[in-house]
N, C-alpha and C positions, 0 to 999 in steps of 0.2 A: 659793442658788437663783436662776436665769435670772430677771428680769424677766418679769412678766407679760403676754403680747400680747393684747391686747383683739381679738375678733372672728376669731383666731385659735389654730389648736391650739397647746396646752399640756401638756407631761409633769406631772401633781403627785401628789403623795402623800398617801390615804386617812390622815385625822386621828382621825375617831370614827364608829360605827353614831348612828344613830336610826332610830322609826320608820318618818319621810317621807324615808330616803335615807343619803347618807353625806357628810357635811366632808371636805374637802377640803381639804391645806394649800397655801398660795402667798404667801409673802413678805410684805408688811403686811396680808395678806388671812388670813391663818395660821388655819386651825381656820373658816373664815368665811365658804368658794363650797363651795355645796351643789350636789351631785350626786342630782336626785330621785330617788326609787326604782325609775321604771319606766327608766331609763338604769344603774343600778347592777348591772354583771354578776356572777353566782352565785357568783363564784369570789372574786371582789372580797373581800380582807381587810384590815385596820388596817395598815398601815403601806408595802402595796403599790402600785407606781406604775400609773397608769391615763394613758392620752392622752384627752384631750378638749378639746373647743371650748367656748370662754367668749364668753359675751353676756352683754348687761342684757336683764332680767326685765321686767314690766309696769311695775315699783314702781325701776326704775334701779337693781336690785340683781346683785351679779357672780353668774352661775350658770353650771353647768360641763353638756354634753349628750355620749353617744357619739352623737348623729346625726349623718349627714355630712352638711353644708351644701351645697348648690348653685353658693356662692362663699364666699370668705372676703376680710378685708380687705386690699388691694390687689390685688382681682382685678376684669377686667370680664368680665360676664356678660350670658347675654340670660335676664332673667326676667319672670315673668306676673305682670299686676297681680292681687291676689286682692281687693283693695276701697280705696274712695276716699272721703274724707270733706273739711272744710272747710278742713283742713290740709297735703292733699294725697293723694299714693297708696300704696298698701303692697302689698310684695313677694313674693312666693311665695318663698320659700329656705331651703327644705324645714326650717323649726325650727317651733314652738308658738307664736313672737311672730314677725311677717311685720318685712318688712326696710320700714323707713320712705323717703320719697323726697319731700320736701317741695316745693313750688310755684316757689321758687328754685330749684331744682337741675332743672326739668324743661324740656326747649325747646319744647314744645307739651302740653297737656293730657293726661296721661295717663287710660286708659281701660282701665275692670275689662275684663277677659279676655283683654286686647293684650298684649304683650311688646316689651320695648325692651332695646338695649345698655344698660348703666350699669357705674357704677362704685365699688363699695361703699367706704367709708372710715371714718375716724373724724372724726366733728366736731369740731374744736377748742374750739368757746366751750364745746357742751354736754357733750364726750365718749360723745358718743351715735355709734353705728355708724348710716350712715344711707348710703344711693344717691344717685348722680348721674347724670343724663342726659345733663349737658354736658360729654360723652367728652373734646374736645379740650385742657381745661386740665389735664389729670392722664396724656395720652401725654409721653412724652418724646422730645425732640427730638434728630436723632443730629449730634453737634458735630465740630469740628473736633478728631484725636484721638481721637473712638471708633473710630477704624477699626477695631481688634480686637474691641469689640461684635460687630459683624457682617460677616461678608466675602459676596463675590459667588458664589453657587452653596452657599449653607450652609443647609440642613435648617431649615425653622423652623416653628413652629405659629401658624396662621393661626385668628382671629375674624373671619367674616364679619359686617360692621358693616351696611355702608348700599349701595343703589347709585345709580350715578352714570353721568352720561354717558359716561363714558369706561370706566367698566367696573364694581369693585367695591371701596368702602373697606374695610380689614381693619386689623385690631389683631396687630403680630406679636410673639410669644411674652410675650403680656400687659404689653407695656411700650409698644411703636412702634407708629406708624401708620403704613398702606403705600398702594399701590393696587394692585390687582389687573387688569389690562385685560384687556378683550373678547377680544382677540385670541389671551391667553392660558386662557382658561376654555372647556372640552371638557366641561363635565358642568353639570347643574343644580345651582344653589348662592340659598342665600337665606340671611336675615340670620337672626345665630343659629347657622349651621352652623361647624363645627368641622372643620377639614380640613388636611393636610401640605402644607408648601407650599417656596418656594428663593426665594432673594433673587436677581434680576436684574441689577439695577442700583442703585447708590448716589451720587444726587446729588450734587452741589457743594453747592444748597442745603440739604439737609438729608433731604430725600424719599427716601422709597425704594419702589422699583418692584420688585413680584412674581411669580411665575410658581408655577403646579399641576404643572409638570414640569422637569427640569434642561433647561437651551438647549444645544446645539449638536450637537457629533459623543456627546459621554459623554452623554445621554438615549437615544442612538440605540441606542449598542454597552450601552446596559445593558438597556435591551426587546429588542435581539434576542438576549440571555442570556435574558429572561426568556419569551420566544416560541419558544426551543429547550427550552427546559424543560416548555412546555406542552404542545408536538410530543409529547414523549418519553413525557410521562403521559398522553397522549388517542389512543395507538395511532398516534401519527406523521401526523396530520394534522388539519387545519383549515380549513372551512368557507367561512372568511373571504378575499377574494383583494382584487386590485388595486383591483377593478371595483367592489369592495362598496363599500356605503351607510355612509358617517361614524358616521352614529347609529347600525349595528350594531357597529363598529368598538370605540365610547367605550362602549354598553353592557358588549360583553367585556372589554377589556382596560382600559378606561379612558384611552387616550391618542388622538391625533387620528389621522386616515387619513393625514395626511403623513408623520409617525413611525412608523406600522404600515407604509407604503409602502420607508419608508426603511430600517426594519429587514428587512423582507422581501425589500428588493435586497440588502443585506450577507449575510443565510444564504445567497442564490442566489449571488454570488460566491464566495461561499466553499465553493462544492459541495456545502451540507449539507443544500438541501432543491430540492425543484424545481417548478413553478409550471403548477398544471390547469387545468381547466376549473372543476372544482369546490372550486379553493381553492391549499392549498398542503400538500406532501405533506417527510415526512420521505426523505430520500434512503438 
């Protein structure tokens, strides 16, 4: 049997009924992580495998839940404080015992109802699952050598962290940290949001710069695939023309007036649509 991962999902196999639920077996733990009964599905019998999530109970004892967590261990998340006491803050993340966040681990006073980044883990001295606030020691940094990590123009999933003078910090694909710049954000975006994003540029020094849409000629030629397609399903025309307002522009399609601009001079070279008063028509 696999090692057991604390704070995250686990395959194990139904040991015995009782009662208040069903044992659970899991390697020195064998006959010994209880699955309560309001988690125990109908179907559930002795010796059939179930996936669940393992945490410690009030009492530091292993317990097995189907609920789906909000994060699991080595994940960063943005979650709401539900209450605060002399020890510190506790986490919303969606289980029956709130995710612990103690006074070291926070860079200013956390506060009931607020939501912060952090970053769940396992405590070494207590083996207790507990959050961090202080994001930056637990990103990792891209070395000389990762270049196959991440290449330039590669699909990644962005955490919207913090913002910043220059634009917005992000967490990419739950590992890295990036920056996101002004220059490149066309939509409202706040900390917490969860959005697709492409890597721009890759420092010398380690940094990496991101973008909400692919740079150059291939963002162009793939919106006006994707602006011929909306021709085609909306009776052959649209609305929208040179003259229109950005903000109508990024609420339709989501990308800036320059690239709607640019796409829309490619279909017109290309004789596939042609350009009104009222917009832009399918030819």
């Amino acid at each position: 049997m696999e090692k057991l991962r604390l704070g995250q999902k686990n395959k194990l196999r139904a040991a015995w009924r009782v009662d208040f639920g069903m044992y659970l077996e899991g390697g020195g733990y064998e006959g010994k992580i209880l699955l309560p009964e309001r988690y125990v599905p109908e179907d559930l019998e002795v010796g059939d495998e179930i996936e669940v999530f393992l945490y410690l109970d009030n009492e530091e004892r292993l317990i097995a839940t189907t609920l789906e967590p909000k994060a699991m261990v080595g994940d960063f998340a943005y979650l709401e404080v539900a209450w605060v006491n002399e020890y510190g803050a506790f986490l919303d993340w969606g289980l029956m015992k709130d995710l612990f966040c103690p006074f070291r681990e926070q860079k200013r006073r956390m506060e009931r109802g607020r939501s912060y980044i952090v970053y769940v883990h396992v405590d070494e001295e207590s083996y207790r699952i507990m959050a961090s606030a202080k994001i930056e020691k637990f990103l990792h940094t891209l070395q000389p050598g990762d270049d196959k990590a991440l290449t330039v123009g590669q699909e990644v999933d962005l955490l919207i962290w913090q913002k910043t003078d220059l634009g917005f910090k992000v967490i990419i694909d739950n590992r890295y940290g990036g920056l996101l710049y002004d220059t490149q954000v066309f939509r409202s975006l706040h900390t917490g949001d969860r959005v697709k994003g492409f890597i721009s540029q890759l420092r010398k020094d380690g940094k990496i710069d991101c973008a909400l849409q692919k740079s150059g000629r291939q963002h162009t030629e793939d919106f006006s695939a994707r602006l011929l397609r909306y021709l085609e399903t909306q009776g052959g025309r649209c609305r929208l023309g040179d003259k229109s307002d950005a903000a109508d522009i990024q609420e339709q399609f989501g990308v800036s007036k320059r690239t709607y601009k640019q796409a829309v001079g490619d279909l017109y070279k290309k004789r596939l649509i042609k350009i009104t008063d009222n917009g832009i028509e399918l030819i």
